[in-house]
C-alpha distance (Angstrom), angle and dihedral (degrees) to the residues before:
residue distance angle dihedral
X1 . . .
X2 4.20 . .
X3 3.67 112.7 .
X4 3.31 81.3 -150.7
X5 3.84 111.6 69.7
X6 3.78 100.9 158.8
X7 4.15 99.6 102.8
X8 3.74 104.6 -124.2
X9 3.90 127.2 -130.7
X10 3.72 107.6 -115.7
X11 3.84 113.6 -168.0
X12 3.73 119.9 -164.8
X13 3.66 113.1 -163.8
X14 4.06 142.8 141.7
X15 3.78 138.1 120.2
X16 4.29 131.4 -17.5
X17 4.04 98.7 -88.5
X18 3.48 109.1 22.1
X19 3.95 99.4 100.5
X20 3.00 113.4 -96.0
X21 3.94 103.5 146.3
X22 3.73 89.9 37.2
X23 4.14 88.5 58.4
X24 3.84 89.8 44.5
X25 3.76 93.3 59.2
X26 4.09 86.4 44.8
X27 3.56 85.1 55.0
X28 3.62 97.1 59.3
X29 3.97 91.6 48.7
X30 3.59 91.9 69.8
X31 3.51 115.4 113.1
X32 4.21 121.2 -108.7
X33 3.81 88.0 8.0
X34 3.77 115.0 173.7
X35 4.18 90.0 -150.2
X36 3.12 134.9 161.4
X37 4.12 122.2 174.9
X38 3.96 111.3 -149.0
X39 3.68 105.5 -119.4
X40 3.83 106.9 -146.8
X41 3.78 132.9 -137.0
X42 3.83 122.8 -123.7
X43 4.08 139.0 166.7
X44 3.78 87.6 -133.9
X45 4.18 124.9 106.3
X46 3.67 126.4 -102.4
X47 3.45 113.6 -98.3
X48 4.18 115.8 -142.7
X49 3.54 112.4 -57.8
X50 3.68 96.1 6.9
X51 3.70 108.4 139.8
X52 3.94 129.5 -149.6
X53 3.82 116.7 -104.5
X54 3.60 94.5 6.0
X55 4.07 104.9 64.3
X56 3.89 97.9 19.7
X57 3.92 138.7 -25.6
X58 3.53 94.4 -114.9
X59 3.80 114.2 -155.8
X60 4.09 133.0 155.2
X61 3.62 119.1 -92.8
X62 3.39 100.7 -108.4
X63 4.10 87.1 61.9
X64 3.50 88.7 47.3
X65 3.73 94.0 49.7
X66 3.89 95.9 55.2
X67 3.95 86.7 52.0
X68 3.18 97.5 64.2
X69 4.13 89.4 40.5
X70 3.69 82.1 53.7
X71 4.06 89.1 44.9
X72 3.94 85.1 -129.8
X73 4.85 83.1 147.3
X74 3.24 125.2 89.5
X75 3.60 80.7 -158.4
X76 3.87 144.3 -22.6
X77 3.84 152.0 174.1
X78 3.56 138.5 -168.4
X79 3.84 114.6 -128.0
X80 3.59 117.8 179.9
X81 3.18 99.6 -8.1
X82 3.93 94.1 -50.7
X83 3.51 131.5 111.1
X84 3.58 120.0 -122.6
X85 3.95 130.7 -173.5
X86 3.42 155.8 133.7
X87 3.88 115.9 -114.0
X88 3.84 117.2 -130.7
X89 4.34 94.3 -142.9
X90 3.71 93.6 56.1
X91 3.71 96.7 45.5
X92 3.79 93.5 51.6
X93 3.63 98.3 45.7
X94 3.91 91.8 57.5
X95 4.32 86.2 47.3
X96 3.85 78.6 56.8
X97 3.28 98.4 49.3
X98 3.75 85.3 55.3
X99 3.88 93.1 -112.6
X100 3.69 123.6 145.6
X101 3.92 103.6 -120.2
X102 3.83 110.9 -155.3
X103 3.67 122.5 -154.0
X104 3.93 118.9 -165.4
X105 3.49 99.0 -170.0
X106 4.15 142.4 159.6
X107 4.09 111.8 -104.6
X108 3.35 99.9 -101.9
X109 3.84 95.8 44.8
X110 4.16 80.4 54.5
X111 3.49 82.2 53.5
X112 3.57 93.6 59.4
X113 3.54 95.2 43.5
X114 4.04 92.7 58.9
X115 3.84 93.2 53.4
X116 3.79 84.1 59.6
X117 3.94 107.4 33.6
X118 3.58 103.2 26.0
X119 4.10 92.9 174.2
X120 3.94 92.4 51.5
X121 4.05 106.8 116.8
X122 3.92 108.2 -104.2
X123 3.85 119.3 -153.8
X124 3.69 122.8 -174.5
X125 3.95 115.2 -156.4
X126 3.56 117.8 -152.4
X127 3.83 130.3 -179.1
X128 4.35 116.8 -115.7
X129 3.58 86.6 -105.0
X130 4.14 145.5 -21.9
X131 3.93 89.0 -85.7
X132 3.66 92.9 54.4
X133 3.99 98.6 58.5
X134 4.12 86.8 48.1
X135 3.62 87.1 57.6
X136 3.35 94.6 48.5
X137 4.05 94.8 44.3
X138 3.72 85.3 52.5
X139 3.66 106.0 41.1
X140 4.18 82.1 60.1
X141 3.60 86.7 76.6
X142 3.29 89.7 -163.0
X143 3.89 106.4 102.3
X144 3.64 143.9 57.3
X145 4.02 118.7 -97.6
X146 3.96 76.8 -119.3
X147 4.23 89.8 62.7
X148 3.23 90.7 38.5
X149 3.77 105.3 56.8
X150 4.33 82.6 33.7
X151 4.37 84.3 61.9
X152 4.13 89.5 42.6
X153 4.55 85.7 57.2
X154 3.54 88.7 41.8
X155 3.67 87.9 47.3
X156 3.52 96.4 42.0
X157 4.11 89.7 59.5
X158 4.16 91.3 39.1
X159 3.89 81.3 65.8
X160 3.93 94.7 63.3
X161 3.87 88.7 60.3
X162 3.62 93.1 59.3
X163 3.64 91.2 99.4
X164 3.62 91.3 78.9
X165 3.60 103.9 59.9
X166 3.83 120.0 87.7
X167 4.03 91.2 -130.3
X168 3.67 143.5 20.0
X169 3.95 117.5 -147.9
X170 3.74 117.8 -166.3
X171 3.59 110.9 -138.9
X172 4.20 88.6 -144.1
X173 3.62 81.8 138.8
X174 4.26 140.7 -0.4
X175 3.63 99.3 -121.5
X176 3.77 98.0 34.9
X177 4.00 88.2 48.4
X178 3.94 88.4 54.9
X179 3.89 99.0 41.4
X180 4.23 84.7 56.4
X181 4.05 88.6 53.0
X182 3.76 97.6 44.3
X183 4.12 80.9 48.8
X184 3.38 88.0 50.7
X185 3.60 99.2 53.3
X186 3.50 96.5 50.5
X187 3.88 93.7 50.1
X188 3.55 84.8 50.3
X189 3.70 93.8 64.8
X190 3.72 92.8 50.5
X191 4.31 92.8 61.3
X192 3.62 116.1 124.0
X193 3.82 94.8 -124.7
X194 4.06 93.5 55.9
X195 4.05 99.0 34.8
X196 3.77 101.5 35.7
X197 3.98 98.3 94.6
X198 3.77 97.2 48.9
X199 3.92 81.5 46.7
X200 3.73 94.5 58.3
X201 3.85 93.5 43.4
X202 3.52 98.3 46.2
X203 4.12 82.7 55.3
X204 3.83 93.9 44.1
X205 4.61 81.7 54.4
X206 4.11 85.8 -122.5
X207 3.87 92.3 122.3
């Protein structure tokens, strides 16, 4: 039994390259998970096969626009001229339902996210070493040596903000990477600050 039966917002965030989306779907392999994946809102059309409430919450821009007048995101970002967020109400109602919400998200979105939901669970993936994330940039094969060393800089100065994430995860390997989160989670339920008044009622014989 967790004393802790609030499910806990667990973002997973760090630099272009490092694996983030790779760990995510690792994640979700895990055995007896309790997962949820945020699904995002945006102004932009469904592609083929794309299905309501499961990819996106797809909505027109002027609804989107008087969320975030409203402050209904935990965070968002216009890309292309499409809006792109995560809504506040569907996040909480999973936390209620005692799911684990994951959020694989860009630094400065996690940034974002920590101004609003300072006890979410914070994990900062970095790659084994400098060479490894080249490799990785470059076995894409999808950008120029131009992009490429452009993501490295921006890299480079994601790195200093580490300090404000609750844990770093080194992506030495998927599977190892996801086994440390899903410990991580589950010690994270176990802290004093989030257990401690089930403890006391459990002791008192009201639950």
């Amino acid at each position: 039994m967790k004393l802790n039966e609030r499910g806990l917002l667990v973002v997973i965030s760090g630099p272009s390259g490092v694996g983030k989306g790779t760990i995510r779907k690792a994640l979700f392999e895990i055995p007896d998970n309790n997962f949820i994946y945020s699904v995002s809102m945006t102004t932009r059309k469904p592609r083929a096969g794309e299905v309501e409430g499961v990819d996106y919450f797809f909505v027109s821009r002027e609804e989107f626009e008087l969320g975030i007048k409203n402050g209904e995101f935990l965070e968002y970002a216009e890309f292309v001229g499409e809006y792109y967020g995560t809504p506040l109400s569907y996040i909480d109602k999973q936390l209620q339902e005692g799911k684990e919400v994951i959020i694989e998200i860009e630094v400065q979105g996690a940034l974002q996210v920590r101004e609003k939901m300072p006890d979410a669970v914070f994990v900062f993936i970095v790659p084994p070493s400098k060479k490894a994330l080249i490799d990785r940039l470059t076995a894409r094969g999808t950008e120029r040596s131009s992009e490429i060393q452009r993501r490295l800089e921006k890299a480079e100065r994601e790195y200093n903000l580490a300090y404000k994430y609750d844990y770093i995860v080194v992506n030495d390997d998927v599977f190892n990477a996801a086994d440390r989160i899903f410990a991580i989670i589950r010690a994270e339920h176990a802290k004093t600050e989030r257990s401690i008044h089930k403890y006391y009622k459990l002791m008192e014989g009201k639950e």
